[in-house]
C-alpha positions in Angstrom: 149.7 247.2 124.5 146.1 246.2 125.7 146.9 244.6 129.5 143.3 245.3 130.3 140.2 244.3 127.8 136.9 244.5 128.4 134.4 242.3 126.9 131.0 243.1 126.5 128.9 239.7 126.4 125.4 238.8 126.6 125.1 235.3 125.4 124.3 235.8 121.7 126.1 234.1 119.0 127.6 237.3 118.6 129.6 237.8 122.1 130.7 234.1 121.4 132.6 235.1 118.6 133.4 238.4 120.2 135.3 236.2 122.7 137.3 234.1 120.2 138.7 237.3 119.2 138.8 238.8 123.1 140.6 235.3 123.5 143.4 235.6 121.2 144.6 239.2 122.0 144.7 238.3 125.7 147.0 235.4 124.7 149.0 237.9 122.4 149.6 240.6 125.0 149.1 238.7 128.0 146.2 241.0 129.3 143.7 240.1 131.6 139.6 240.3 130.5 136.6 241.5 132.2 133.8 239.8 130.8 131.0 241.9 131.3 127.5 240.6 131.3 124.2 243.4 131.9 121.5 242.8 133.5 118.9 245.9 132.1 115.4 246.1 132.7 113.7 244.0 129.9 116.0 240.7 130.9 115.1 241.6 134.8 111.3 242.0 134.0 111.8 238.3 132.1 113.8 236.4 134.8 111.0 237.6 137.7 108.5 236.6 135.3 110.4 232.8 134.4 111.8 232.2 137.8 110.4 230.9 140.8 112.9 232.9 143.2 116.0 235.1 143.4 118.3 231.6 143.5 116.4 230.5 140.0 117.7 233.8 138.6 121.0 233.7 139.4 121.4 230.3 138.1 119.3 231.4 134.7 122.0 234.2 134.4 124.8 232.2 134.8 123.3 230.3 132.2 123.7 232.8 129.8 127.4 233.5 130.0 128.3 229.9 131.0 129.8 229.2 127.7 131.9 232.2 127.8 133.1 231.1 131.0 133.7 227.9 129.8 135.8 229.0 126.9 138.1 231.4 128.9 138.7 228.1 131.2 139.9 226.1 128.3 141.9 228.8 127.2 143.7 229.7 130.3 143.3 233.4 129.6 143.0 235.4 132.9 139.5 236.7 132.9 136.6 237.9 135.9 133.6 237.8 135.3 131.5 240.9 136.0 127.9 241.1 136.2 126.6 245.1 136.2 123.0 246.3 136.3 121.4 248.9 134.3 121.1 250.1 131.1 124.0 248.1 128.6 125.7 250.9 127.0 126.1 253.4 129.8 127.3 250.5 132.2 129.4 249.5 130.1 131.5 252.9 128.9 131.4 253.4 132.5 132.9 250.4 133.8 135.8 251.0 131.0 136.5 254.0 132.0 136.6 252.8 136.5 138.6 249.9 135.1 140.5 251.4 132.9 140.2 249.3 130.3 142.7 249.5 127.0 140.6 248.0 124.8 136.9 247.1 124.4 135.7 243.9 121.9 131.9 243.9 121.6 129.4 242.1 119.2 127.8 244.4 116.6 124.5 242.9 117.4 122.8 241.5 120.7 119.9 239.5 122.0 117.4 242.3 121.5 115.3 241.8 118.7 115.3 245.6 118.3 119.0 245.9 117.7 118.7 243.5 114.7 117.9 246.1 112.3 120.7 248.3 113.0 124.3 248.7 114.0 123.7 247.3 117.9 122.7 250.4 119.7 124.8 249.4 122.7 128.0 249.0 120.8 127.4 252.1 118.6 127.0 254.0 121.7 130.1 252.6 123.3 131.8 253.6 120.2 131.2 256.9 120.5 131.4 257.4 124.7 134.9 255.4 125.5 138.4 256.7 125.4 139.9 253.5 123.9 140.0 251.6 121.0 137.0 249.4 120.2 136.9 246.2 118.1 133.2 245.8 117.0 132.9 241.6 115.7 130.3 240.7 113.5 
């Protein structure tokens, strides 16, 4: 049923739970899961800012979704990792739709503080933009 699910993941306690449950249905139907990580403008702005040089901010991104990683090893899901740039929610729905992706499991909230006060922008506009089914975790 869902060979293909993306997972939209950004480091937050959120997308670690999001992945439990991105986890377990690739187990079930023995799909494979692109873990998606975005780099928009704000994080870009903070890593030039934080980071010595371009090596610093590859490492400080890796960082962030090095958990994840960690957990899909110990799992022995099939999983590959993609990093996109640009604004979250667009990249996302568009990446679904290229990869054709049957299913789409996303936190409700993220690391931006702004997103705390209401359903996460980003996965209320994926919502609304894909063709497939969406599991929203909370």
């Amino acid at each position: 049923m869902y060979k293909r699910i993306l997972l939209a993941a950004d480091g937050s306690d959120h997308s670690m739970r999001s992945a439990e449950h991105a986890i377990e249905l690739a187990k079930k139907f023995d799909s494979t899961v692109d873990l998606v990580y975005v780099v928009d403008g704000d994080t870009s702005k903070y890593d030039v800012l934080h980071h010595e040089n371009k090596i610093r901010i590859e490492e400080a991104r890796k960082q962030r979704i090095f958990p994840l990683e960690e957990m899909f090893e110990e799992s022995g899901v099939h999983y590959v990792t993609q990093v996109l740039h640009g604004e979250p929610a667009p990249a996302i729905i568009e990446f679904t739709e290229k990869a054709k992706s049957d299913l789409v499991v996303i936190g409700s909230r993220g690391l931006n503080s702004l997103q705390t006060m209401l359903l996460g922008s980003v996965s209320h506009k994926v919502v609304k933009h894909v063709h497939c089914p969406v599991i929203i975790i909370k």
